[in-house]
N, C-alpha and C positions, 0 to 999 in steps of 0.2 A: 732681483730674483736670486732665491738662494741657489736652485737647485743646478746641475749642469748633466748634458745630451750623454755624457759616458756613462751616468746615472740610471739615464732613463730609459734604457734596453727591457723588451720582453722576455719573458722567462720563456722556459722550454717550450710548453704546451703550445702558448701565443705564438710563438715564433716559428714551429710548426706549423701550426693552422695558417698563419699569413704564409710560409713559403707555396701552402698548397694553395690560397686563393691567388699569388701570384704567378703561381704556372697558369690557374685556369684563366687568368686575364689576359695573362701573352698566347693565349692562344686560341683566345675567342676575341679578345677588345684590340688586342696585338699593339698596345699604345704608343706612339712614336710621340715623344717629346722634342719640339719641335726649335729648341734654346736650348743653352748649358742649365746644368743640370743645376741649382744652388745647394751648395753643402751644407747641413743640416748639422753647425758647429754649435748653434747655441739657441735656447728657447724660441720658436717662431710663432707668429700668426699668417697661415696662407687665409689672405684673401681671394674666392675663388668665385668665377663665375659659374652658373650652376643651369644646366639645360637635360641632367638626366641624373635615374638614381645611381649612377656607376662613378658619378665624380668623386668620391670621399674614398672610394674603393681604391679607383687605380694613382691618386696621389699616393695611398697609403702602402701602396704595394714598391712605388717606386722607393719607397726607405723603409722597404720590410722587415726591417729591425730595430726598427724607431719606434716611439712611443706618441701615436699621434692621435688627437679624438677629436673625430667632426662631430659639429651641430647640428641638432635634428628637432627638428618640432616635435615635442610633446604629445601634441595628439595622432602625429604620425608615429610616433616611437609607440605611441598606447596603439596603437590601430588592432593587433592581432599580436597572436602568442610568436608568429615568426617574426614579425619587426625588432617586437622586445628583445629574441633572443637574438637578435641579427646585431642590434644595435648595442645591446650589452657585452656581446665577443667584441664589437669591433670598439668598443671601451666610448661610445657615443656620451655627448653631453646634453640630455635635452633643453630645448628651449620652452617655456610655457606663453607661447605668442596671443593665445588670450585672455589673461591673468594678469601677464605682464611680467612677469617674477623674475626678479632680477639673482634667482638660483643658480641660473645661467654662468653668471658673471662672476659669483665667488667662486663657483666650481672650475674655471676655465683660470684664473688667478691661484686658484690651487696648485692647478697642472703645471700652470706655466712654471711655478715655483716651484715644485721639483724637476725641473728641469726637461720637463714635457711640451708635446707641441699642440696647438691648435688650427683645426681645419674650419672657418668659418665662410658660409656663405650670402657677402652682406647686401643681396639682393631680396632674400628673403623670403623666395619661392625661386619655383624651375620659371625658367625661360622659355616656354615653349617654341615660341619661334627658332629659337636659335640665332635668334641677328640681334648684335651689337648686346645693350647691356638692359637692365632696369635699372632702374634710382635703387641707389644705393643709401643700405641705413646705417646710422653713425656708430652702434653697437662695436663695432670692429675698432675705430677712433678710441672708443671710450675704453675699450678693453685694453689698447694698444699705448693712451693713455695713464690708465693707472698701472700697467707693468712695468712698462718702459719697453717691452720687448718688440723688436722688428717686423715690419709685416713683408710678407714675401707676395706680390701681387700673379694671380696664376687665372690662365684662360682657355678654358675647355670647347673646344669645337664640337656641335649635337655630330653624335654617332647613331651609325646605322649601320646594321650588318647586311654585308660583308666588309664594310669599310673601315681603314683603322680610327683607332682612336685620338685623335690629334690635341695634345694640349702645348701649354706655353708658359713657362716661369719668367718672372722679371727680375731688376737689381730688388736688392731690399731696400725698401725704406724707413728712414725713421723718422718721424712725427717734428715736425717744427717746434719749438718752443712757443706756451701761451707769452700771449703780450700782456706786460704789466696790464691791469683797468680791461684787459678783453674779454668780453663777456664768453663764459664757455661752451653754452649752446652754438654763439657763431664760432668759434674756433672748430668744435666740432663738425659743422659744416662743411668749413672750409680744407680742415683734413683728408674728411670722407670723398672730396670732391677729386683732391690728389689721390686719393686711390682708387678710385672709380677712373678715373683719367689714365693710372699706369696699368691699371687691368685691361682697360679700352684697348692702350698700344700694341698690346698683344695676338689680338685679333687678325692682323694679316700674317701673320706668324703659322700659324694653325691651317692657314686655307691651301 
């Protein structure tokens, strides 16, 4: 990755806007982070568990002067003029989850290479329940795969108001090296499975 994190600051206007959606989150989501906090030294991928639409929000608030762009389905990004414009401030990357399109994937290799972050959610819908995880897709492996870059494993507890908002960052990890002859679907597998697992640990963190 060429780019680096001292790079990839918001300009005025952005940075403005996020301080102000950062008061309104402490003071309605009131978020307690519920682990040390991971320093945001050089390119990441937060893999995040996802149970509401505020999760991309208040990650983003917590390094409100970072450059960070969560994942958003396509047709939830198209849904209405407020989504588009919601997801465009917040510098969103869509996904096209029924097309397939792997637009996704160059745009998010873009970022990472200027020295930008990515918020991905590799369950791939909300969690309605709010208990433990869903299967996890490899998308985040593959990503984390051809950058090289870190993934930081992060876990959101379902919020209700009045109640805060509780999440949980882990160590970062980084990607085992493929085996000579190993096939890369099962490698991919077996990735996705260590980060579905260090997301999982985080869960009683939260409660």
């Amino acid at each position: 990755m060429k780019g680096s994190v001292k790079d990839a600051r918001l300009g005025f206007a952005k940075m403005a806007l996020r301080v102000f959606a950062r008061g309104m989150v402490h003071v309605v989501q009131r978020p307690k982070l519920c682990s040390p906090k991971i320093e945001l030294d050089k390119p990441t991928i937060f893999a995040c568990s996802h149970v509401g639409l505020m999760d991309p929000v208040v990650l983003m608030v917590e390094y409100y002067d970072m450059i960070l762009h969560p994942l958003v389905a396509l047709d939830y990004y198209e849904k209405n003029g407020f989504t588009r414009k919601f997801y465009d401030t917040a510098m969103g990357i869509p996904i096209d989850r029924i097309n397939h399109s792997q637009q996704w994937l160059d745009d998010s290799m873009a970022a990472l290479n200027r020295g930008e972050s990515i918020i991905i959610f590799p369950e791939g819908r909300r969690n309605k329940s709010g208990k433990g995880l869903l299967p996890f897709h490899v998308g985040v492996c593959v990503l984390a795969a051809k950058s090289g870059a870190r993934i930081v494993p992060v876990f959101n507890k379902m919020w209700k108001f009045p109640h805060r908002y509780r999440l949980a960052m882990g160590e970062p990890i980084t990607l085992d090296p493929q085996q000579e002859g190993q096939d890369f679907g099962v490698y991919l597998k077996q990735q996705t499975k260590r980060v579905q697992d260090a997301v999982a640990a985080l869960e009683p963190l939260v409660q």
